[in-house]
C-alpha positions in Angstrom: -2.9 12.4 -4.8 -4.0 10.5 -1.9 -0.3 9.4 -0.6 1.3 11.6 1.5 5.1 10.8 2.6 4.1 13.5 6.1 1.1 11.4 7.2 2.9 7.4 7.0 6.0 8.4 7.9 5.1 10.8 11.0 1.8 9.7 11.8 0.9 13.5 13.2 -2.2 13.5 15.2 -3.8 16.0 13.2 -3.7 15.0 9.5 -5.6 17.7 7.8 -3.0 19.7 7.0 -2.0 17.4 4.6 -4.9 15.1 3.5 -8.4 14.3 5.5 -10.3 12.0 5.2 -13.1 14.3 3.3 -10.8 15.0 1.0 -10.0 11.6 0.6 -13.4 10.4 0.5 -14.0 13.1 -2.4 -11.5 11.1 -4.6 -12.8 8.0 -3.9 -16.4 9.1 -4.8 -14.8 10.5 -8.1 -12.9 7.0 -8.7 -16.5 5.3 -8.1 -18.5 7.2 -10.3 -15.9 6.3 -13.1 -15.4 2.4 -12.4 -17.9 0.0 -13.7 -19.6 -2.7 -11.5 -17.5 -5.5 -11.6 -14.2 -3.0 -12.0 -11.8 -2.8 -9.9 -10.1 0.0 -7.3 -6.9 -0.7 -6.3 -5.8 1.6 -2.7 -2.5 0.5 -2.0 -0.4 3.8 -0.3 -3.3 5.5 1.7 -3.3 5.7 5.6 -7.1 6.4 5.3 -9.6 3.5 5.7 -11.3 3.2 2.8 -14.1 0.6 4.5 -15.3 3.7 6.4 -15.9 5.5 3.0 -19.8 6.0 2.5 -19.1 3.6 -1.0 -17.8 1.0 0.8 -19.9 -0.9 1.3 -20.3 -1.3 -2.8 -17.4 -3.4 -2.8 -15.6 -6.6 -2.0 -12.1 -6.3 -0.1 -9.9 -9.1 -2.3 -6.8 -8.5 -1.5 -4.8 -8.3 1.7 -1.8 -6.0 2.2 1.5 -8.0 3.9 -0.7 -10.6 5.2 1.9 -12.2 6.7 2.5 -8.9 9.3 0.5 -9.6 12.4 1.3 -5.8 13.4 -1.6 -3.0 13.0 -1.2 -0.6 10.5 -1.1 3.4 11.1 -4.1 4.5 10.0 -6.4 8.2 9.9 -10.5 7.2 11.1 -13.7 9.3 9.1 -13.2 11.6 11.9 -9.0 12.5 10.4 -8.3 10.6 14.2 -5.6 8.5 14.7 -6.1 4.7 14.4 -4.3 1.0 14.1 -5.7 -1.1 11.4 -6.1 -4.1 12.4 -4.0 -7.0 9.7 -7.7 -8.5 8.8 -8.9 -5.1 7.5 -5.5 -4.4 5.4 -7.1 -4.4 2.0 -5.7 -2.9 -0.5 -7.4 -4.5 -3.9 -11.8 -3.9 -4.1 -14.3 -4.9 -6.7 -17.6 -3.2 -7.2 -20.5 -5.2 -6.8 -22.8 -2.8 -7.4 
């Protein structure tokens, strides 16, 4: 599970008694390693940043989240520190390209 109701709705400055990002970054590996090239990963409820995953940079963002929102969103860095988003980077929606 990579949702977790303490992180987006309290925002604590320390995450990792919940989730961090290593743990996070785990999953998405495992999710990876499973999709074909061309297949997609959809992130939707995560306050991690997937971009700074080390598969990022496998895949193109496609689809914004609330693109209409010119606000930041609350967000957890590689290094489980606290972060705004900004509303270009809000992707929710990836294909692997390779």
């Amino acid at each position: 599970m990579l949702h977790r109701r303490e992180l987006v709705h309290d925002w604590p400055a320390d995450p990792t008694p919940h989730l961090s990002f290593a743990q996070f970054e785990r999953a998405v590996l495992d999710f990876d390693r499973h999709l074909a090239t061309r297949g997609l990963l959809l992130l939707y409820h995560t306050v991690f940043r997937f971009l700074e995953t080390s598969v990022a940079p496998r895949y193109e963002p496609l689809f914004l989240v609330d693109p209409l929102s010119l606000e930041p969103s609350r967000r957890y860095d590689r290094n489980d520190r606290r972060v705004l988003e900004p509303r270009e980077e809000r992707f929710a929606l990836f294909r692997k390209t390779s």
